[in-house]
MILOGU-850084 format. One record per residue (C-alpha): chain; x, y, z; residue in three letters. Coordinates in Angstrom, 3 decimals. Example, Ala and Ser with C-alpha at 12.3 -4.5 7.8 and 13.67 -1.06 7.14 Angstrom:
// MILOGU-850084
{pt "A",{12.300,-4.500,7.800},"ala"}
{pt "A",{13.670,-1.060,7.140},"ser"}
END
This chain:
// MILOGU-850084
{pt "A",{92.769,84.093,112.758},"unk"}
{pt "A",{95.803,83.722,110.236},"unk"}
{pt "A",{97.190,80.299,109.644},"unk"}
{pt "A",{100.532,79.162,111.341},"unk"}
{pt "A",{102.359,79.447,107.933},"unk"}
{pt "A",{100.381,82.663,106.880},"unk"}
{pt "A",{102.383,84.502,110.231},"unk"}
{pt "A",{105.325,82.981,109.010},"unk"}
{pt "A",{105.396,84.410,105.688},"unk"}
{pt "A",{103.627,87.785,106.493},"unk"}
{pt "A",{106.475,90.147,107.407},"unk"}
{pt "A",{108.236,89.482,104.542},"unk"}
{pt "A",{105.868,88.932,102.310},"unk"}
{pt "A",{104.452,92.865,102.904},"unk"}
{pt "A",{108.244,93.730,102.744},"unk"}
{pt "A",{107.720,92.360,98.843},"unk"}
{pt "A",{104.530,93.694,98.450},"unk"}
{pt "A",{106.454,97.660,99.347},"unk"}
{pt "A",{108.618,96.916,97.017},"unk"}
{pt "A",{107.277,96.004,94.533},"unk"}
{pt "A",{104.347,98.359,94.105},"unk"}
{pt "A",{106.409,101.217,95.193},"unk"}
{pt "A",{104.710,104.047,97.901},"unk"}
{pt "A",{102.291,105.802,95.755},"unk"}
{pt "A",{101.023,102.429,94.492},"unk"}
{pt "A",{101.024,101.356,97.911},"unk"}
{pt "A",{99.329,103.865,99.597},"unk"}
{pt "A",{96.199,103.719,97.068},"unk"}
{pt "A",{96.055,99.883,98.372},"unk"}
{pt "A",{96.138,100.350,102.025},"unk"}
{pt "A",{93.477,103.169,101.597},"unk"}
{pt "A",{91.344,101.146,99.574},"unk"}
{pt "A",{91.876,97.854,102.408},"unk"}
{pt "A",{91.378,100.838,105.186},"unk"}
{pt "A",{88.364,101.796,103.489},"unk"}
{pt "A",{86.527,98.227,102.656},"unk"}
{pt "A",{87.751,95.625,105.291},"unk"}
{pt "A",{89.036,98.490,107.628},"unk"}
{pt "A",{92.425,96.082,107.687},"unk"}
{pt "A",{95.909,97.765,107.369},"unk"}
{pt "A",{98.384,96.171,104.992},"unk"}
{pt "A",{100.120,93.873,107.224},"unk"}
{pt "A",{96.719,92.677,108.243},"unk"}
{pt "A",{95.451,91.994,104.957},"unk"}
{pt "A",{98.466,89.903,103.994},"unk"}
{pt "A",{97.833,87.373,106.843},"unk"}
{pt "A",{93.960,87.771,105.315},"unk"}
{pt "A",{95.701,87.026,102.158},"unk"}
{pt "A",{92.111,86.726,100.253},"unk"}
{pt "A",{91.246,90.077,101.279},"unk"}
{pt "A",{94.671,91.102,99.439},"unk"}
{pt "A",{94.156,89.388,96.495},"unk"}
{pt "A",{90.601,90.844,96.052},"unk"}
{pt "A",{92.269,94.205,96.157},"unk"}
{pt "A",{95.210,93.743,93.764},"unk"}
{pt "A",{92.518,92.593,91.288},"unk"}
{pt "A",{90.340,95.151,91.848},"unk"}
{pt "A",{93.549,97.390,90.564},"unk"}
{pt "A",{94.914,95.252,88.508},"unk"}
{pt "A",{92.688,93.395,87.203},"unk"}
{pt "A",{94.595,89.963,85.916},"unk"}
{pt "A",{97.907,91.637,85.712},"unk"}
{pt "A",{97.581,90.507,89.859},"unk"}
{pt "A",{98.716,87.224,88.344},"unk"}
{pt "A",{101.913,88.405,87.399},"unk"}
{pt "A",{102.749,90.231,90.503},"unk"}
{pt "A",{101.595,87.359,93.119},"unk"}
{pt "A",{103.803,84.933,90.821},"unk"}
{pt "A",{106.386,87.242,91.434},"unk"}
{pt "A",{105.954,87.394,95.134},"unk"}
{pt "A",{105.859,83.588,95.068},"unk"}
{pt "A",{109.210,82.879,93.069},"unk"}
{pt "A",{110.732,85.373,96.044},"unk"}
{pt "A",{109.775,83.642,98.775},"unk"}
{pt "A",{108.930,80.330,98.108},"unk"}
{pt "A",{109.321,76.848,95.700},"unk"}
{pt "A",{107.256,73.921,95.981},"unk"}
{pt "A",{108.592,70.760,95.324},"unk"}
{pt "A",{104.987,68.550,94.746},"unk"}
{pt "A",{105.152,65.204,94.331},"unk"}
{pt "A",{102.583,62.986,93.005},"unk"}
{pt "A",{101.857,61.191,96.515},"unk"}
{pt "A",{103.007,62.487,100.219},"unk"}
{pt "A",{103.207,65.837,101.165},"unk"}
{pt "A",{105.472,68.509,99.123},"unk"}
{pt "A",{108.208,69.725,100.986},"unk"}
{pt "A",{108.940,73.760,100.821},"unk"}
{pt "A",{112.561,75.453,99.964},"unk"}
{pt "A",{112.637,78.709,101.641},"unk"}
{pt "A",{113.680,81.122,98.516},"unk"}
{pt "A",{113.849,84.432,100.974},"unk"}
{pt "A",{117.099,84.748,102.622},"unk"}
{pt "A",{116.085,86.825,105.661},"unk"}
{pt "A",{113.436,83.600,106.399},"unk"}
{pt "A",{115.676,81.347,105.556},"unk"}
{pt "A",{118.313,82.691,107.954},"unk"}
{pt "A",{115.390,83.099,110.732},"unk"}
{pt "A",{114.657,79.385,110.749},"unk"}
{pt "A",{117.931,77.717,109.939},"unk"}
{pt "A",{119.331,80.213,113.714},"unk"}
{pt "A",{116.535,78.779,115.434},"unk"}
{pt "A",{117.257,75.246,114.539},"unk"}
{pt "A",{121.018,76.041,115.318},"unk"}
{pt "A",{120.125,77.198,118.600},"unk"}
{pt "A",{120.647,74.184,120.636},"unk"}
{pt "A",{117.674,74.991,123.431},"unk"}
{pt "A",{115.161,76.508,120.770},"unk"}
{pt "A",{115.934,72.822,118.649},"unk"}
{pt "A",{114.947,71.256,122.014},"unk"}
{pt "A",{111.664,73.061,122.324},"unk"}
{pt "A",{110.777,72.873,118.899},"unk"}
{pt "A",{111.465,68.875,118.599},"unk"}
{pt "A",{109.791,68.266,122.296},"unk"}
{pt "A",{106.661,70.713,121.024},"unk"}
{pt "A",{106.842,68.797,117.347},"unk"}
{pt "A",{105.828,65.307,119.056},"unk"}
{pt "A",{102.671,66.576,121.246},"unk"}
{pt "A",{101.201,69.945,121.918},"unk"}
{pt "A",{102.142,71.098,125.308},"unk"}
{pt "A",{101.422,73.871,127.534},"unk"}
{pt "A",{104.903,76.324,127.717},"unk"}
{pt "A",{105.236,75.155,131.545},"unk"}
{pt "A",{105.437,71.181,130.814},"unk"}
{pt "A",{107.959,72.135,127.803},"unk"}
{pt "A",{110.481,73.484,130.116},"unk"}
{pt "A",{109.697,70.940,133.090},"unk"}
{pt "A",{110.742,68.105,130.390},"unk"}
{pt "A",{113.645,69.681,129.116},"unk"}
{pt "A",{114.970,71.135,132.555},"unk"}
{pt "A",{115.420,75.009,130.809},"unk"}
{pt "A",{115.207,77.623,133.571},"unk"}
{pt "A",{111.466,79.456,133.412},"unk"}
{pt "A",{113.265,83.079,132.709},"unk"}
{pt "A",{115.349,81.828,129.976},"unk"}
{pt "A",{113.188,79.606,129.015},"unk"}
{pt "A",{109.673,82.102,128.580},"unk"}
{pt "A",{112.148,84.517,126.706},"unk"}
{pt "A",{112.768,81.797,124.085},"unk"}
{pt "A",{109.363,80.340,123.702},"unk"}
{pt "A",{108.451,83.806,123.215},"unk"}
{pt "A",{110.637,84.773,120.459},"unk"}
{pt "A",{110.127,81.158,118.401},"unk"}
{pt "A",{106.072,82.091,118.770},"unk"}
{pt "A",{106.661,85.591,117.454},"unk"}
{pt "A",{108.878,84.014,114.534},"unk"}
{pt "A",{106.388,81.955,113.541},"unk"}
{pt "A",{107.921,78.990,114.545},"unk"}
{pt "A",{105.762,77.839,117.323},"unk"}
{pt "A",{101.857,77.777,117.011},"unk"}
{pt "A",{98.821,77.646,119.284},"unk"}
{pt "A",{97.443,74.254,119.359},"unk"}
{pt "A",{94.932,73.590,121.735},"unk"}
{pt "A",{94.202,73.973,125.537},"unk"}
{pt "A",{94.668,72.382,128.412},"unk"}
{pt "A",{93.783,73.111,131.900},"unk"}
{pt "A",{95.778,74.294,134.573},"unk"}
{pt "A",{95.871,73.115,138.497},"unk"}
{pt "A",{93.776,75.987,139.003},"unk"}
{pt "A",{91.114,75.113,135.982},"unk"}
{pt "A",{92.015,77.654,133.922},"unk"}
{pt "A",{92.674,77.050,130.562},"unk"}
{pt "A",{96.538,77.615,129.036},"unk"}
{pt "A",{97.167,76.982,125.661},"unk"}
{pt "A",{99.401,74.573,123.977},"unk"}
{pt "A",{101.657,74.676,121.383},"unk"}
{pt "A",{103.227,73.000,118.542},"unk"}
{pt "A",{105.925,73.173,116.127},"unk"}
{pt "A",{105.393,74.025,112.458},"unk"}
{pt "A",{107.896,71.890,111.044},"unk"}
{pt "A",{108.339,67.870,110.928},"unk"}
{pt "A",{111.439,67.889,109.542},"unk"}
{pt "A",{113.754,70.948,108.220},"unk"}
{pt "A",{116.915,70.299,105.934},"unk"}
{pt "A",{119.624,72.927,105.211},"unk"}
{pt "A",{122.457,73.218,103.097},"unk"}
{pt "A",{124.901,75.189,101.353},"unk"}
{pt "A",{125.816,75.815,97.917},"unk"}
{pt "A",{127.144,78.012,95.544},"unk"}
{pt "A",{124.276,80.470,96.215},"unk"}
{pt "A",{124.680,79.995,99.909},"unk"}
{pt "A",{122.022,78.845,102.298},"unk"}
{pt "A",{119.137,76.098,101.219},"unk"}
{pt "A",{116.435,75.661,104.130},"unk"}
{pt "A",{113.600,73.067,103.394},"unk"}
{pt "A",{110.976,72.652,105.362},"unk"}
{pt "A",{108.365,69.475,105.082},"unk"}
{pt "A",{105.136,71.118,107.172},"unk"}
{pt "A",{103.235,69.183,109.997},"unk"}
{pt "A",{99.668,67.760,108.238},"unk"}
{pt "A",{96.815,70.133,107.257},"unk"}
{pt "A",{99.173,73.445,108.155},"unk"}
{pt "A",{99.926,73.758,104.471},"unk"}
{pt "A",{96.270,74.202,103.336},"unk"}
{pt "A",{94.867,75.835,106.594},"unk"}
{pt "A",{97.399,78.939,104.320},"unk"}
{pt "A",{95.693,81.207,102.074},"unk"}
{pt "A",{98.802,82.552,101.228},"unk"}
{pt "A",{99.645,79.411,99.973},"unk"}
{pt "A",{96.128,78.812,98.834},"unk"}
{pt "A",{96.440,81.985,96.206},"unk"}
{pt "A",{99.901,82.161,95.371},"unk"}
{pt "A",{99.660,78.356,94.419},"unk"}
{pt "A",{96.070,77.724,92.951},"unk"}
{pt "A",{95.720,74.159,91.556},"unk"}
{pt "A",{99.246,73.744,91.469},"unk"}
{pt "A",{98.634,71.196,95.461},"unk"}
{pt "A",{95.456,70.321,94.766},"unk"}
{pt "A",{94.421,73.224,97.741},"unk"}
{pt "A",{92.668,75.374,96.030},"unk"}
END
């Protein structure tokens, strides 16, 4: 199962990938994923090691060059030499995506509330008082985002096990500049190297590798 962060950075991230290697290019890579992990493109990017195998296998350590590239695109690092390193969002589409969810005042509420324990979707809404309609329909759309992640389980009145969920983030800054919007994002623990996106794209540079 991908990583929280790894779902987070996957739709864009194959955006890049399109891009950047252009359709015939492409298409020789999905065939070749198709063919030896029977994984499509997006699938392999939350996979990211199958990826990486496959870009080597092509390119052989000119892969270097191009997963740099897709790293200075979406992503920047700021490592220091004790605590953990807190991420500036370099894409503007993901940047955008997280600073409207933190601007949103009832996603902010569910995303603090689900920061400070895991909690089953129900409970969430009970503490905050959000209707259930409104309130699914926004869960929803921060789990699909990335934004919320499965934690856990807990057990219903009935016995049946619901999952819980927890925020991504323990702390998000934004800004602007000159060059417009600055989102930084300081990860909950261990969610940084559960990523082999991060893993790859990074290796030795967090100590992850």
């Amino acid at each position: 199962m991908a990583s929280a962060l790894d779902r987070l950075l996957a739709q864009e991230l194959e955006s890049m990938i399109r891009e950047k290697l252009g359709e015939k290019t492409c298409k020789k890579i999905v065939d070749r994923l198709h063919q030896r992990y029977d994984l499509s493109l997006a699938e392999s990017v939350k996979d990211f090691y199958t990826l990486d195998t496959t870009l080597r296998e092509f390119f052989a350590s000119g892969a270097d060059a191009i997963e740099e590239d897709f790293t200075n695109r979406l992503i920047s690092i700021n490592a220091p030499a004790n605590g953990r390193p807190w991420i500036t969002i370099d894409d503007r589409k993901l940047a955008k995506l997280i600073a409207g969810a933190y601007g949103d005042i009832e996603k902010r509420l569910i995303l603090e509330v689900a920061l400070r324990h895991p909690l089953v979707i129900s409970h969430m809404l009970e503490i905050l008082g959000i209707p259930i309609s409104s309130g699914y329909r926004l869960l929803n759309e921060l789990v699909e985002d990335g934004l919320l992640t499965e934690q856990g389980y807990a057990e219903n009145s009935d016995g049946k096990k619901v999952r819980k969920y927890t925020a991504l983030f323990e702390r998000v800054k934004m800004e602007l500049d000159t060059k417009g919007l600055i989102v930084q994002v300081l990860l909950k623990e261990n969610i940084l190297k559960e990523s082999q996106i991060i893993r790859v794209l990074l290796r030795g540079k967090l100590g992850v590798a």
